[in-house]
C-alpha positions as CSV (number, residue, x, y, z in Angstrom):
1,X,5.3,-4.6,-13.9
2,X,2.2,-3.0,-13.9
3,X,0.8,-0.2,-12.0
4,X,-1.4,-2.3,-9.6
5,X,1.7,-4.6,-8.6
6,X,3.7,-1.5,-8.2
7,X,1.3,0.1,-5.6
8,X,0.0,-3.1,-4.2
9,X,2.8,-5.4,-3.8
10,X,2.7,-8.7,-2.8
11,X,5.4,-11.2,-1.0
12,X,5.6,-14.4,-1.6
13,X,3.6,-17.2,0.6
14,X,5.7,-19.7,2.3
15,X,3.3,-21.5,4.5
16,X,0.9,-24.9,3.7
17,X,-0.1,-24.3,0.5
18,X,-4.0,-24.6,0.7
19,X,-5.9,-22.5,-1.2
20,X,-7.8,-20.7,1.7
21,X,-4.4,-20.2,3.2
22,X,-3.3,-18.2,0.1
23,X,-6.9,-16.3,-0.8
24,X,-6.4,-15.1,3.5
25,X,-2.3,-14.5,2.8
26,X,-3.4,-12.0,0.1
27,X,-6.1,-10.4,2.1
28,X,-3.5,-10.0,5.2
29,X,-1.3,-8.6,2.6
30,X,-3.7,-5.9,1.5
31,X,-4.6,-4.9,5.5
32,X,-1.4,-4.5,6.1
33,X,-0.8,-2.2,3.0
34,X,-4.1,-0.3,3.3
35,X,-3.4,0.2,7.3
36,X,0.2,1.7,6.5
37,X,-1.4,4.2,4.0
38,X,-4.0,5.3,6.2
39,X,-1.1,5.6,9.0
40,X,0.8,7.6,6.4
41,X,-1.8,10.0,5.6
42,X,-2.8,10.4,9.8
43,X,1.4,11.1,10.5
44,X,1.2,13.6,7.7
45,X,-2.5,15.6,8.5
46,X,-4.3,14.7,6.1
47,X,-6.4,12.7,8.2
48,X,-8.1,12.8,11.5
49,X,-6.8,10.7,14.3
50,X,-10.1,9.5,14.8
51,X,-11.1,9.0,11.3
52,X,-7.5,6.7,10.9
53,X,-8.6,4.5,14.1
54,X,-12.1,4.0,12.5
55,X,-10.6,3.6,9.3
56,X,-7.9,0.7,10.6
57,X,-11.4,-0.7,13.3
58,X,-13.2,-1.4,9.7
59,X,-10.4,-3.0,7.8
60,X,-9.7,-5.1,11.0
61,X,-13.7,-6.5,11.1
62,X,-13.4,-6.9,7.1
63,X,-9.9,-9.3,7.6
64,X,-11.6,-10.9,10.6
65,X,-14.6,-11.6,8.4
66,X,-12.0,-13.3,6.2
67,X,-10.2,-15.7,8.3
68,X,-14.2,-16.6,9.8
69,X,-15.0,-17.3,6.0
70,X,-12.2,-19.3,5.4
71,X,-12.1,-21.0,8.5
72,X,-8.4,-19.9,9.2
73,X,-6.9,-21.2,12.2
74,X,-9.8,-24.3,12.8
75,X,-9.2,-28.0,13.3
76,X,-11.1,-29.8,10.1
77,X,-11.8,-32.8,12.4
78,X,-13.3,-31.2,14.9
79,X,-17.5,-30.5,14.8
80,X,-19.1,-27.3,15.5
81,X,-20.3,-26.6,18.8
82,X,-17.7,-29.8,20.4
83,X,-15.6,-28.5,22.9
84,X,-11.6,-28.2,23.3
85,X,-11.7,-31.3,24.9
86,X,-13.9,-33.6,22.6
């Protein structure tokens, strides 16, 4: 194990194995791990509250970015700008 897997450790993936769905599975990995250090350092003042919000507000654009990218969550079949109903 190396020193990279120890600090930033990763589960394994058990949903529809698609490689978008595993590149976004890693990146909700590393928000959740990033978020619970800057958490960490707020509960132990070494960090602003403010500064930890802002901190958590810019990983949360950056993972929203991600799932946009990879166009997380949208139906393949349907064309952009058609409506819920078709």
């Amino acid at each position: 194990m190396n020193k990279s897997d120890f600090i930033y450790p990763r589960g394994r993936y058990y949903g529809q194995v698609k490689p978008e769905n595993l590149v976004f599975n890693a990146n909700l990995q590393e928000f959740a791990q990033k978020v619970s250090y800057v958490c960490s350092l707020e509960t132990g003042g070494k960090l602003p509250p403010e500064d930890a919000y802002e901190q958590i507000k810019a990983l949360w654009k950056q993972l929203k970015h991600s799932k946009k990218e990879l166009h997380i969550g949208e139906d393949p079949f349907k064309s952009p700008g058609e409506d819920a109903e078709g």
